[in-house]
Each structure stands twice: as C-alpha cells, then as structure tokens.
N, C-alpha and C positions, 0 to 999 in steps of 0.2 A: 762422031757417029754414035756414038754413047749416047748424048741427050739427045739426038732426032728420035733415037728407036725408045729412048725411055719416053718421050713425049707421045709417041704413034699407039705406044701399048695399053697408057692410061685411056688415050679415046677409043679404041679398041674395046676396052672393059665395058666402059659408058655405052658406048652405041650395044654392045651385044645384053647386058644389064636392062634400057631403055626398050630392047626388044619384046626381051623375057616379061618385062611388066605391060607391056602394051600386049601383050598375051594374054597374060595373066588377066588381066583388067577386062578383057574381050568372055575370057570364060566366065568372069564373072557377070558381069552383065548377061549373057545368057541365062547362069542361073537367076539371078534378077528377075528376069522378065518371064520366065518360068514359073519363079514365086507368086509373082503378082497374078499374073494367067488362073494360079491357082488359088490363089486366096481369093480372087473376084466371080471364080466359078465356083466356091462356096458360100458366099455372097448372096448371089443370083440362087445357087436353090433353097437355102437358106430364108430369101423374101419367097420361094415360089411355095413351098411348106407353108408357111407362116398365112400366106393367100389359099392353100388348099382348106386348111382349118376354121380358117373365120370364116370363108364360104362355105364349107360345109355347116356350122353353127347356125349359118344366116340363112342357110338353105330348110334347116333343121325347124329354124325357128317358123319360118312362112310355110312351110308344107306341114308337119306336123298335128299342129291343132287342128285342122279340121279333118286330118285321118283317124286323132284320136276322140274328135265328137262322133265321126259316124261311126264309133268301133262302140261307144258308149252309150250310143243314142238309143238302142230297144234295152236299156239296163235303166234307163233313166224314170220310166214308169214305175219298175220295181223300185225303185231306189226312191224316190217321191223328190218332190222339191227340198232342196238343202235348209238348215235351218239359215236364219242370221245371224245368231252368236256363234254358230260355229260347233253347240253342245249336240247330244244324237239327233240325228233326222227323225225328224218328228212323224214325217208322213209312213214310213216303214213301219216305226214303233207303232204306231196306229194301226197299221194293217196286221203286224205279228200276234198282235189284242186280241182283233176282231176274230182272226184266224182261232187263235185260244180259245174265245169265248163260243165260238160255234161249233168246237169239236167238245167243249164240257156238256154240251145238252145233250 
C-alpha cells in the first residue's frame, strides 16, 4: 500500500503543477494580447499624426501662395518690379530719387 499511494501522490503534484501553468499561461496571454491591442493603437495614431502633418504642409503649400499674392498684390506697385540679380529694386530706388529730387526745388 506504500508504493500505490507513493505513486498516486507524484501524479497528484503533476496534474495540480500542470494546472497552475495552464493558468498561469492563460493570464499570460491575456497580458499578451493586451500588449499588442496596445502597441498597434499606438501604431494607428502614430501613422494618423504623421497623415495630419504632411496634410497640413500639402495643404499649406496649395492654399497659401495665392492668399499670400493677394495680401501682396496693392504693395507690389510700390515695391516696383524685382531686380534680376537679386541687388536693391531698382524701380523703388528710382522712385525714392524722384521723390528727393522734387521736394529739393
């Protein structure tokens, strides 16, 4: 009767041991899948930012220039034609001259 019960006790351990991990293994997968839930919904906003930015840039870039020609446009007479190299505007400078030259008489 000795080795029956010493044999019953070892599989006793086993099956209640084999429980515990089959538990165990369960919560972990839960956190698991938890993790991943989270990391792919940071993911997700992660491209959805990344899509708010360039669209706003692309948006930036197409609307822009022409709010900023008509904000420019009744300055542009004053301001005269740009030069070509890029040195002072030539047409202003002319006008600042002329302006000079009629207030000395």
């Amino acid at each position: 009767m000795d080795i029956t019960s010493q044999n019953n006790k070892p599989q006793k351990d086993t099956r209640q041991l084999l429980e515990e991990n089959q538990q165990l293994l369960r919560m972990i997968l839960r956190n698991t899948e938890k993790t991943r839930k989270y990391v792919l919904f940071g993911r997700i906003m992660s491209a959805l930012y990344l899509i708010m930015i360039v669209g706003s840039v692309i948006l930036a870039a197409v609307a822009l220039p022409p709010l900023i020609n008509s904000v420019i446009g009744p300055y542009k007479e004053l301001l005269g034609t740009p030069s070509t190299k890029g040195d002072i505007n030539q047409g202003l400078f002319d006008k600042v001259q002329d302006f000079l030259k009629g207030h000395d008489q």
